[in-house]
N, CA, C and O atoms as CSV, one atom per row, in Angstrom:
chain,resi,resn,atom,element,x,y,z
A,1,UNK,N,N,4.304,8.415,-30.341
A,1,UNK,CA,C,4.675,9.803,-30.576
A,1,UNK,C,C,5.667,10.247,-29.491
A,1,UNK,O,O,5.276,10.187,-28.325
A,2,UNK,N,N,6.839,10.660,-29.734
A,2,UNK,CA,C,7.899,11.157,-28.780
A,2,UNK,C,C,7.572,12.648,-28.239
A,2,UNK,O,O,7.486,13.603,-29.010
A,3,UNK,N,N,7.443,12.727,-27.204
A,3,UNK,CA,C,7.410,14.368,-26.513
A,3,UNK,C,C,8.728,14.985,-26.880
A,3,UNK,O,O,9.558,14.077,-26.923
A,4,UNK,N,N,9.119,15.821,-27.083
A,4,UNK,CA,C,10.331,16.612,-27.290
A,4,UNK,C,C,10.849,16.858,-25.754
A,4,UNK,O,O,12.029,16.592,-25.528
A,5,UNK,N,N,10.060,17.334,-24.728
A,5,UNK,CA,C,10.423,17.876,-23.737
A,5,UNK,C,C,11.211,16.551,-23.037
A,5,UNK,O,O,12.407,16.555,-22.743
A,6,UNK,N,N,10.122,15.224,-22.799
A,6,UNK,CA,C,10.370,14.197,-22.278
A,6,UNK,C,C,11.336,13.180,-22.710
A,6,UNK,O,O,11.554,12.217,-21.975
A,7,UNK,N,N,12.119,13.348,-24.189
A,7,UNK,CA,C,12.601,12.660,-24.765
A,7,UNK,C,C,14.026,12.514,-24.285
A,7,UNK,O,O,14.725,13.486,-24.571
A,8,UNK,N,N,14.743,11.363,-23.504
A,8,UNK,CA,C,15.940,11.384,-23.037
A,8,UNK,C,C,16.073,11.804,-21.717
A,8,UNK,O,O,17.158,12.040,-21.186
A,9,UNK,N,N,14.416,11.954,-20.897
A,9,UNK,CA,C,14.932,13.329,-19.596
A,9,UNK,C,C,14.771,12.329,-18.665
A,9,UNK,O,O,15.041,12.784,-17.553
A,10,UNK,N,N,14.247,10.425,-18.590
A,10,UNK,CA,C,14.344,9.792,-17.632
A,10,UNK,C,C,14.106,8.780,-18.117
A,10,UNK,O,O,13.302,8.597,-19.031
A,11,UNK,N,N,15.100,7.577,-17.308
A,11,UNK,CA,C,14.961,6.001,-17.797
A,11,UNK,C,C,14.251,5.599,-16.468
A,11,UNK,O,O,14.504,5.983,-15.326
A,12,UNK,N,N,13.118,4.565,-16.989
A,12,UNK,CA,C,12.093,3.564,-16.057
A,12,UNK,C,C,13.184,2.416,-15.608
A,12,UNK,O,O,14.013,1.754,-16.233
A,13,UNK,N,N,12.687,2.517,-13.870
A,13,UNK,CA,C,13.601,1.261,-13.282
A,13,UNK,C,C,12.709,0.373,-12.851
A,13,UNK,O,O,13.005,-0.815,-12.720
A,14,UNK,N,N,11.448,0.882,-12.569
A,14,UNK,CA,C,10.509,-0.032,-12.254
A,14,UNK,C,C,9.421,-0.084,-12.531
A,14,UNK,O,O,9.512,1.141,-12.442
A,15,UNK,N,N,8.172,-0.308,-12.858
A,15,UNK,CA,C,6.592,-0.115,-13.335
A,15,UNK,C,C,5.840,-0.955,-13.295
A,15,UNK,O,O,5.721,-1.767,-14.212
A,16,UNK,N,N,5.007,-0.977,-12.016
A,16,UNK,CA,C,3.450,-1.517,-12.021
A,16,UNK,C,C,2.501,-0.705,-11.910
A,16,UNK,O,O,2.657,0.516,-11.889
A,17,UNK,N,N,1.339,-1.331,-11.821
A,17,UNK,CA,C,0.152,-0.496,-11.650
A,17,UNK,C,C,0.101,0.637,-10.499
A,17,UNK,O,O,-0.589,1.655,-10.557
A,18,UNK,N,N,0.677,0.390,-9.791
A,18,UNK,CA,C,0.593,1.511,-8.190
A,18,UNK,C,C,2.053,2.318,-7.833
A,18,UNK,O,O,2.171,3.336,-7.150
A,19,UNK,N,N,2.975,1.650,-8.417
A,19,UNK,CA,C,4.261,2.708,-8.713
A,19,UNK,C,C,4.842,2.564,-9.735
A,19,UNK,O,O,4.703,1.486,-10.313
A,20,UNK,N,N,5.723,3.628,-10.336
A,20,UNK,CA,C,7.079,3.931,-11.125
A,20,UNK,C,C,8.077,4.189,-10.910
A,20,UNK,O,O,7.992,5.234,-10.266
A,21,UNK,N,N,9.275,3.882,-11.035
A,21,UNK,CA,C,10.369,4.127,-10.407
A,21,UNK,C,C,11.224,5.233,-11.418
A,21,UNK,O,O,11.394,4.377,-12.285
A,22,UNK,N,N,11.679,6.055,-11.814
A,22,UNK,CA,C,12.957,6.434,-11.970
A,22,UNK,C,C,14.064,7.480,-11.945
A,22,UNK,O,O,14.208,8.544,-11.344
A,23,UNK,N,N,14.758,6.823,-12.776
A,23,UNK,CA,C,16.022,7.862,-12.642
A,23,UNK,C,C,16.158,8.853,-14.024
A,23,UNK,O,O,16.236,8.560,-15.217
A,24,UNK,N,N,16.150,10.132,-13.326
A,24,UNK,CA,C,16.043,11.541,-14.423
A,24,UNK,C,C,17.732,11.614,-15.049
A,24,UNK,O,O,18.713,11.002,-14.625
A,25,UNK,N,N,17.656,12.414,-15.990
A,25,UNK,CA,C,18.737,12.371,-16.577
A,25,UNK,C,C,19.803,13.117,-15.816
A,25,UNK,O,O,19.441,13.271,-14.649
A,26,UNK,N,N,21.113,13.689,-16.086
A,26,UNK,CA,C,21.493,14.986,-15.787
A,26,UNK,C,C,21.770,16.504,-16.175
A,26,UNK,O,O,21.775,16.578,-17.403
A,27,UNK,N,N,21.906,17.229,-15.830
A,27,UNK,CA,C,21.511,18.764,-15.828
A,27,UNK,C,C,22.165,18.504,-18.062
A,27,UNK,O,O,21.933,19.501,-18.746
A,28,UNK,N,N,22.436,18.016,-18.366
A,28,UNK,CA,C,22.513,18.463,-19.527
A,28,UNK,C,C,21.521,18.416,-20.413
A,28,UNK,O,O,21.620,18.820,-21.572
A,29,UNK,N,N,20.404,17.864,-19.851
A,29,UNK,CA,C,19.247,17.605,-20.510
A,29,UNK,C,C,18.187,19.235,-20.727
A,29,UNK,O,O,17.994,19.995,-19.778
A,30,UNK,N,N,17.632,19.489,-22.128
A,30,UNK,CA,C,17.502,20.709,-22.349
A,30,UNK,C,C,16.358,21.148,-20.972
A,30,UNK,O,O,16.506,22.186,-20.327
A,31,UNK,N,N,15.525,20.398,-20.775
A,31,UNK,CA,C,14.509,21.066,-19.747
A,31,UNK,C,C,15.405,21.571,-18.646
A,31,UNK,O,O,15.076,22.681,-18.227
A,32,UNK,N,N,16.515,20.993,-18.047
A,32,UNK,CA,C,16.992,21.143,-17.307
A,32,UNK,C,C,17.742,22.879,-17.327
A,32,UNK,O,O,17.530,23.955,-16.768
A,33,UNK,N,N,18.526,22.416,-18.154
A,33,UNK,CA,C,19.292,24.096,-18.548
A,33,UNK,C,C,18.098,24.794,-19.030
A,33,UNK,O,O,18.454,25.964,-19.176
A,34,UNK,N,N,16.990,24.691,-19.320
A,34,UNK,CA,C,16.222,26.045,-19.084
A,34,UNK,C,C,15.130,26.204,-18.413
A,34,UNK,O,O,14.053,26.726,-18.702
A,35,UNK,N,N,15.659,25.528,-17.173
A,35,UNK,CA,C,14.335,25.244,-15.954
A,35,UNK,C,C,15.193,25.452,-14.921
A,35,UNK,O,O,14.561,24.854,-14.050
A,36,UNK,N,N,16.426,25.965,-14.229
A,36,UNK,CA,C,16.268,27.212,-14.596
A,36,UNK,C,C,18.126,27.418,-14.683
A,36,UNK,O,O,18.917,26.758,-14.010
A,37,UNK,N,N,18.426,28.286,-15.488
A,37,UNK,CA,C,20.123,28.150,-15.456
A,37,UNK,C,C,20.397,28.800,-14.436
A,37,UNK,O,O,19.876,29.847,-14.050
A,38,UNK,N,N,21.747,27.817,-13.669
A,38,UNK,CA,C,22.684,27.751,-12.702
A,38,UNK,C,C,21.657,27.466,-11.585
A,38,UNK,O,O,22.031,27.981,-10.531
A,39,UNK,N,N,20.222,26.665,-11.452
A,39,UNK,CA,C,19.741,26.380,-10.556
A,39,UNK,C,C,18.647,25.402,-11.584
A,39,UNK,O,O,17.503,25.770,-11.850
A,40,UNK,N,N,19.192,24.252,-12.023
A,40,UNK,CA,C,18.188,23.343,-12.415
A,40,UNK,C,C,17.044,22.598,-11.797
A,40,UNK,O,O,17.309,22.196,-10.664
A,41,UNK,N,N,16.084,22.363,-12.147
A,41,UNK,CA,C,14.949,21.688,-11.655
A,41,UNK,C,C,13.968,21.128,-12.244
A,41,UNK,O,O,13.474,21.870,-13.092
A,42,UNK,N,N,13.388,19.957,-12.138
A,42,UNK,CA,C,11.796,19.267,-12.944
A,42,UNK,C,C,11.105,20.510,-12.578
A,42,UNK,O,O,11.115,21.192,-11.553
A,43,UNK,N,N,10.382,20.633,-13.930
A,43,UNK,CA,C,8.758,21.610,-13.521
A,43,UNK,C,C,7.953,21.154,-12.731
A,43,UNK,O,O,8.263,20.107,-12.163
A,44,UNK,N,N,6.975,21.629,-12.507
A,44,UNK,CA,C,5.826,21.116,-11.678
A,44,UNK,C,C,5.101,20.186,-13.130
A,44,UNK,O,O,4.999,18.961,-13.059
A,45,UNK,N,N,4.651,20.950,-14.374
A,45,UNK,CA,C,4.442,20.523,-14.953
A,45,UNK,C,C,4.431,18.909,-15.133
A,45,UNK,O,O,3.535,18.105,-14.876
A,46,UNK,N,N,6.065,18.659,-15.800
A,46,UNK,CA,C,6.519,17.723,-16.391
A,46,UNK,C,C,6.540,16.532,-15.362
A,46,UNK,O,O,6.298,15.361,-15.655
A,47,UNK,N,N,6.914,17.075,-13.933
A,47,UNK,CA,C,6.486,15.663,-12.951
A,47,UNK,C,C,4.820,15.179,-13.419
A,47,UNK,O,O,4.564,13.987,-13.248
A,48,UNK,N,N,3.814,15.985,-13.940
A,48,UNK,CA,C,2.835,15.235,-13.983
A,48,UNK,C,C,2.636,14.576,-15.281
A,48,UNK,O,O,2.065,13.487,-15.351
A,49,UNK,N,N,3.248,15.419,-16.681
A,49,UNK,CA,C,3.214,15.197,-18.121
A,49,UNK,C,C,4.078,13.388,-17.889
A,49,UNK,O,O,3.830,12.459,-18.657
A,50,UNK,N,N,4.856,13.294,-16.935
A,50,UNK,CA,C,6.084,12.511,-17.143
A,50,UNK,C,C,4.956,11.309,-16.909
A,50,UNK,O,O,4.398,10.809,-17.886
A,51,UNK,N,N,4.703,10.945,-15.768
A,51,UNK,CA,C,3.726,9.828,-15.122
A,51,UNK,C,C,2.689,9.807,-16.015
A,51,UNK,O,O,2.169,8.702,-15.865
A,52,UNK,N,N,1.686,10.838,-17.454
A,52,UNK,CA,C,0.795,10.505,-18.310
A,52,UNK,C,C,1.177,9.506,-18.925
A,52,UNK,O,O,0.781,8.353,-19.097
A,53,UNK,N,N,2.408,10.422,-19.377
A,53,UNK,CA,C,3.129,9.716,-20.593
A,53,UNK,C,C,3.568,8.264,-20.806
A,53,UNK,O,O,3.774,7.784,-21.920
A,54,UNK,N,N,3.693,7.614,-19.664
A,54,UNK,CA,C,4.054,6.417,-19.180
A,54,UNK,C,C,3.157,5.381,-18.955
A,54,UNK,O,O,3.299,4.163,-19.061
A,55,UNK,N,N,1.772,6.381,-18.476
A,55,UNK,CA,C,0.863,5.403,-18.350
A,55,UNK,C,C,-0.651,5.630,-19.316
A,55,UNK,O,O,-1.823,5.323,-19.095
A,56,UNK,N,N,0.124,6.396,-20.595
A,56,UNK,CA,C,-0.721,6.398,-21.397
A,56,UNK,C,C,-2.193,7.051,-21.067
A,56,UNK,O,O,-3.263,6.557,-21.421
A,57,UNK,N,N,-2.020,8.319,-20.280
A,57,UNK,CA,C,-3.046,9.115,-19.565
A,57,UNK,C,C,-3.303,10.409,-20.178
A,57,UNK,O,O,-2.366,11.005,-20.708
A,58,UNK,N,N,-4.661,10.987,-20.159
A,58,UNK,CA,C,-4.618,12.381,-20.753
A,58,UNK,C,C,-5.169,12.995,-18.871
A,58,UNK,O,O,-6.102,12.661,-18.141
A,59,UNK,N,N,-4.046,13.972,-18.718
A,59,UNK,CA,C,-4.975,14.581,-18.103
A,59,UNK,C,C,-6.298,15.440,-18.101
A,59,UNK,O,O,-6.647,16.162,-19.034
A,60,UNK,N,N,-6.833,15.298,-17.176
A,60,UNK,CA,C,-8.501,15.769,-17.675
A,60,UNK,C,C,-8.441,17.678,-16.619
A,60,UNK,O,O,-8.665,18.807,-17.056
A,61,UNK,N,N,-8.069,17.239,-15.287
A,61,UNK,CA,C,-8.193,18.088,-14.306
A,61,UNK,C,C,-7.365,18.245,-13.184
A,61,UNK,O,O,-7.301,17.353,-12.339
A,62,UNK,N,N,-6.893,19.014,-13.113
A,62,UNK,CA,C,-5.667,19.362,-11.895
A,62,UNK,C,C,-6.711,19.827,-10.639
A,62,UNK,O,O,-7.257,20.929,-10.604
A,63,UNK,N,N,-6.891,18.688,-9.540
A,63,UNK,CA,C,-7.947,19.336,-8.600
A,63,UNK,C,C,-6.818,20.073,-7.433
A,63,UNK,O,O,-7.133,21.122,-6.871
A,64,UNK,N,N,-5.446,19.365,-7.151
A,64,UNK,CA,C,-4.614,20.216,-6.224
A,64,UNK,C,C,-3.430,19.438,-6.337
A,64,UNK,O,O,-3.179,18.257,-6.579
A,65,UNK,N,N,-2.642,20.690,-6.033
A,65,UNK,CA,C,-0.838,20.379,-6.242
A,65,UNK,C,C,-0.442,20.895,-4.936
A,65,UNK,O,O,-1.051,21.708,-4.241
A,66,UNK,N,N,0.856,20.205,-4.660
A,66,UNK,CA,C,1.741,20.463,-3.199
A,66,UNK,C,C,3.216,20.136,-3.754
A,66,UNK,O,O,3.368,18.916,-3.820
A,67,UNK,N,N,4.281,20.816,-4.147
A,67,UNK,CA,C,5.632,20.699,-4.431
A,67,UNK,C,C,6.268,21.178,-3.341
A,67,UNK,O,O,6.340,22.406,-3.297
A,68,UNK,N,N,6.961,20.319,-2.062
A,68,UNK,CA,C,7.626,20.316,-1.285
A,68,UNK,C,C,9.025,20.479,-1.284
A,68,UNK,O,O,9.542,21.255,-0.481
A,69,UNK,N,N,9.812,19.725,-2.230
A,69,UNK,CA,C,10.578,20.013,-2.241
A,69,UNK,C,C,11.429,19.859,-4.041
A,69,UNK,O,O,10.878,19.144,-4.878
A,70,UNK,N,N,12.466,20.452,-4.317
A,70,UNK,CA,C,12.459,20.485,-5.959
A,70,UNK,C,C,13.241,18.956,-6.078
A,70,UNK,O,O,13.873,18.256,-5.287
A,71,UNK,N,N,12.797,18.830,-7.662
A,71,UNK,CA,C,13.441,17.662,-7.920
A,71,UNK,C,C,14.603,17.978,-9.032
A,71,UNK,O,O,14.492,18.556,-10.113
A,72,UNK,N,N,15.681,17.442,-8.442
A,72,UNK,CA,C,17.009,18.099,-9.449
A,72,UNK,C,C,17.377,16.610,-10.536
A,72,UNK,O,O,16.876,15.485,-10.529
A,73,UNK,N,N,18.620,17.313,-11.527
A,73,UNK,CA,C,18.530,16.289,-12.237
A,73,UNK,C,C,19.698,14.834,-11.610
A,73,UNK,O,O,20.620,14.839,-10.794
A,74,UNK,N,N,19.317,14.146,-12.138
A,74,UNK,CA,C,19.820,12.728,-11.848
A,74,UNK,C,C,19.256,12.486,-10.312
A,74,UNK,O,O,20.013,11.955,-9.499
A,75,UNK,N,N,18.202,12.798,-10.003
A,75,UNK,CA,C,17.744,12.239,-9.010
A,75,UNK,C,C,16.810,10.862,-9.358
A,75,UNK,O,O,16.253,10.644,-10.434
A,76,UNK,N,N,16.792,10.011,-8.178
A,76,UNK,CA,C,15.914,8.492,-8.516
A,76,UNK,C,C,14.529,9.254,-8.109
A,76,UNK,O,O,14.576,9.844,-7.029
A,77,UNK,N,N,13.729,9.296,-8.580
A,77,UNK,CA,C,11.801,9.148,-7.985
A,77,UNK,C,C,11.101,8.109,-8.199
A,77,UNK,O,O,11.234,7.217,-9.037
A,78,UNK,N,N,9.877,8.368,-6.898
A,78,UNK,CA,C,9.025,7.371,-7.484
A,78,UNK,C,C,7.739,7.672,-7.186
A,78,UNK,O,O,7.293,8.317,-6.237
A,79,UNK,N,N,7.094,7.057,-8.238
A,79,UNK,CA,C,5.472,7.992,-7.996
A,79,UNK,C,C,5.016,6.860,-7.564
A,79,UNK,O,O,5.286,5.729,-7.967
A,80,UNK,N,N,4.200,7.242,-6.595
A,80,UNK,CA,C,2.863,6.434,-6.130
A,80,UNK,C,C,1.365,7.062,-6.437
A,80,UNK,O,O,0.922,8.207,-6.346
A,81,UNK,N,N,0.816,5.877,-6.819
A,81,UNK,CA,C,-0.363,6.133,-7.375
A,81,UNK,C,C,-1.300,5.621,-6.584
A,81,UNK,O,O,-0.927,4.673,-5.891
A,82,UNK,N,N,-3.001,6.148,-6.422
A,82,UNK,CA,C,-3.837,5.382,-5.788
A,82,UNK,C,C,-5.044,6.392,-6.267
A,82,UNK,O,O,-4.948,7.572,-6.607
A,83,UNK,N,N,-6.189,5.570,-6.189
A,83,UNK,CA,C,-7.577,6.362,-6.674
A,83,UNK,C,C,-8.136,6.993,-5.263
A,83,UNK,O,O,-7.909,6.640,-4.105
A,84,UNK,N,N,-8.847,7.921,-5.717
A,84,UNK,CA,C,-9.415,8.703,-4.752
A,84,UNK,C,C,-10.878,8.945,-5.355
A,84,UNK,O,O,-11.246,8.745,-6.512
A,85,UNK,N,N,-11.730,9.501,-4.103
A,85,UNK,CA,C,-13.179,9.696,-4.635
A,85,UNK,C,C,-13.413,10.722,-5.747
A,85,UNK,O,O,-14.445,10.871,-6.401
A,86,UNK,N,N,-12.512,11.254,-5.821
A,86,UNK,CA,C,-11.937,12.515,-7.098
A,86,UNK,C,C,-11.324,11.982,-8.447
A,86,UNK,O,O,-11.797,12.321,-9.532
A,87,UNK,N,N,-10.386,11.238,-8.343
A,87,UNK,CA,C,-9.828,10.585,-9.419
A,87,UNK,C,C,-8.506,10.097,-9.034
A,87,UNK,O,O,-8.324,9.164,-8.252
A,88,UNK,N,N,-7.855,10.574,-9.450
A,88,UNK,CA,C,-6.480,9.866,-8.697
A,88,UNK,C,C,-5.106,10.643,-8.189
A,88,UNK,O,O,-4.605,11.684,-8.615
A,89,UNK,N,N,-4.736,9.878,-7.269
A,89,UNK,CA,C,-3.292,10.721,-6.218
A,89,UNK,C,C,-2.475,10.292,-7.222
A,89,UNK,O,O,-2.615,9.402,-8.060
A,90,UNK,N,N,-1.369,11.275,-6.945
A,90,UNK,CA,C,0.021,10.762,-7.903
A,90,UNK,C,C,0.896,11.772,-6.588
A,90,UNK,O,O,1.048,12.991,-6.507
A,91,UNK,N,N,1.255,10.872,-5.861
A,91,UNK,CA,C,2.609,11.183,-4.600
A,91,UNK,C,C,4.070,10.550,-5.542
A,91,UNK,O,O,4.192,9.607,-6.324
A,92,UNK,N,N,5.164,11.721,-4.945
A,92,UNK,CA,C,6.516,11.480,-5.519
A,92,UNK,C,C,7.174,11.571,-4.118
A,92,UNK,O,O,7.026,12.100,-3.016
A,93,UNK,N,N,8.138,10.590,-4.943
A,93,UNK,CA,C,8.910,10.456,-3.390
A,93,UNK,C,C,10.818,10.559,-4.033
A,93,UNK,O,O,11.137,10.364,-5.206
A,94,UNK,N,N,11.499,10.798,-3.246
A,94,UNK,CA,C,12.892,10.857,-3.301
A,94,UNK,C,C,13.212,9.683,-2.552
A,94,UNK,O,O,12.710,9.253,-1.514
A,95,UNK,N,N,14.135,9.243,-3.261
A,95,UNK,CA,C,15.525,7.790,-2.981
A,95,UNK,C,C,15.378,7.501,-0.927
A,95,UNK,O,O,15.278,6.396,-0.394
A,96,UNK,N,N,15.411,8.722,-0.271
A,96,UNK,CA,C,15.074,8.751,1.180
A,96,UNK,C,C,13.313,8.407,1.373
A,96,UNK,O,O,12.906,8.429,2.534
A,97,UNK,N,N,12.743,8.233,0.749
A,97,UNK,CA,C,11.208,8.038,1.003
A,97,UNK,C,C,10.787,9.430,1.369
A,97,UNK,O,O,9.809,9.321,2.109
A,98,UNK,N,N,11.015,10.370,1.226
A,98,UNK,CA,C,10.628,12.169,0.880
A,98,UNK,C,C,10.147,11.908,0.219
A,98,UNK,O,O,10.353,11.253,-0.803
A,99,UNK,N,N,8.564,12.828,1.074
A,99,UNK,CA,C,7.349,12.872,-0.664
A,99,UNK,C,C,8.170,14.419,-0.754
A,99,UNK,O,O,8.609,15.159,0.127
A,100,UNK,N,N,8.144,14.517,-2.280
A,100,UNK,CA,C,8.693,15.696,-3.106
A,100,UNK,C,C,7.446,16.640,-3.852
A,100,UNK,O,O,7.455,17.849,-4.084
A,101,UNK,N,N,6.470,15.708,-4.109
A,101,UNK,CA,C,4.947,16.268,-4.570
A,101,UNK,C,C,3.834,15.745,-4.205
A,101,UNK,O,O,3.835,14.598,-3.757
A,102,UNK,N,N,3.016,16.252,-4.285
A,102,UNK,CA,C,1.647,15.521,-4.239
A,102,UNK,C,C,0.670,15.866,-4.729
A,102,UNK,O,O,0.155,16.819,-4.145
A,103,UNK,N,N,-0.016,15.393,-5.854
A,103,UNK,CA,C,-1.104,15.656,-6.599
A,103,UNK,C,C,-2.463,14.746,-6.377
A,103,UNK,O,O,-2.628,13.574,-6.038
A,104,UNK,N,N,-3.640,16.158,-6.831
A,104,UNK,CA,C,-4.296,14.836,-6.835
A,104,UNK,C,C,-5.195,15.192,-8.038
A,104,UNK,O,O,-5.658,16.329,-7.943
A,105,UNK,N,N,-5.469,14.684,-8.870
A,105,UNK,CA,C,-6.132,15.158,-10.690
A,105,UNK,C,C,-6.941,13.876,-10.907
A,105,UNK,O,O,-7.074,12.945,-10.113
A,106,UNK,N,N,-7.548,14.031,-12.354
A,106,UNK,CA,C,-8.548,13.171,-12.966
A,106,UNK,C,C,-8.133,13.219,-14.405
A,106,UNK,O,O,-8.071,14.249,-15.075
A,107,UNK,N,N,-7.792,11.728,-14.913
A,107,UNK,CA,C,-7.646,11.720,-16.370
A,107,UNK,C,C,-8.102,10.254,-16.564
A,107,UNK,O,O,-8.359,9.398,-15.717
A,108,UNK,N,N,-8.133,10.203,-17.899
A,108,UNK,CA,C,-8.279,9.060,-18.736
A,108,UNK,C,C,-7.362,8.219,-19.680
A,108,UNK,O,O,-6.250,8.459,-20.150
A,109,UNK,N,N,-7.977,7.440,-19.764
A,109,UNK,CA,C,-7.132,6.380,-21.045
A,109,UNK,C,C,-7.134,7.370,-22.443
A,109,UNK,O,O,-8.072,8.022,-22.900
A,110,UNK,N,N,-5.844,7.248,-22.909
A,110,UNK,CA,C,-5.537,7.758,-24.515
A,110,UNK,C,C,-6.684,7.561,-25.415
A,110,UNK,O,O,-6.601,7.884,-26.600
């Protein structure tokens, strides 16, 4: 099933179990122009919808979020993943090794 939002907004450069690598589209992509015009940016949202979607996850529970710094378009990311006594971290990082987010939630298999 294709997300509408996610469809076209980033190509995978890398993927194992503990990271993802990639590169977002650019500002012509619709989330972009209306997230927000003349100052584009990933949602908070969609950084987490993006990493489900990929790894075939429902989220269950958002236990805490930290967005440091915004993520614009055509930037490279990469999420790091690791379990916690809660459920699991999902850290983003920028091309410089800048964490950009940090979550930490609980979901499941599709």
């Amino acid at each position: 099933m294709t997300n509408i939002l996610t469809d076209g907004l980033y190509e995978i450069i890398s993927l194992d179990k503990e990271a993802v690598e990639l590169q977002l589209s650019d500002a012509s992509h619709p989330v972009f122009k209306a997230h927000f015009e003349n100052n584009p940016l990933l949602p908070g949202f969609l950084q987490l919808d993006i990493i489900a979607e990929i790894l075939d996850k429902e989220v269950e529970a958002i236990i805490n979020t930290k967005f440091m710094k915004p993520i614009l378009p055509g930037m490279c990311i990469k999420y790091l993943l690791s379990k916690t006594k809660r459920g699991q971290r999902v850290q983003i990082f920028d091309r410089e090794s800048n964490t950009v987010s940090d979550m930490r939630i609980s979901w499941q298999d599709r």
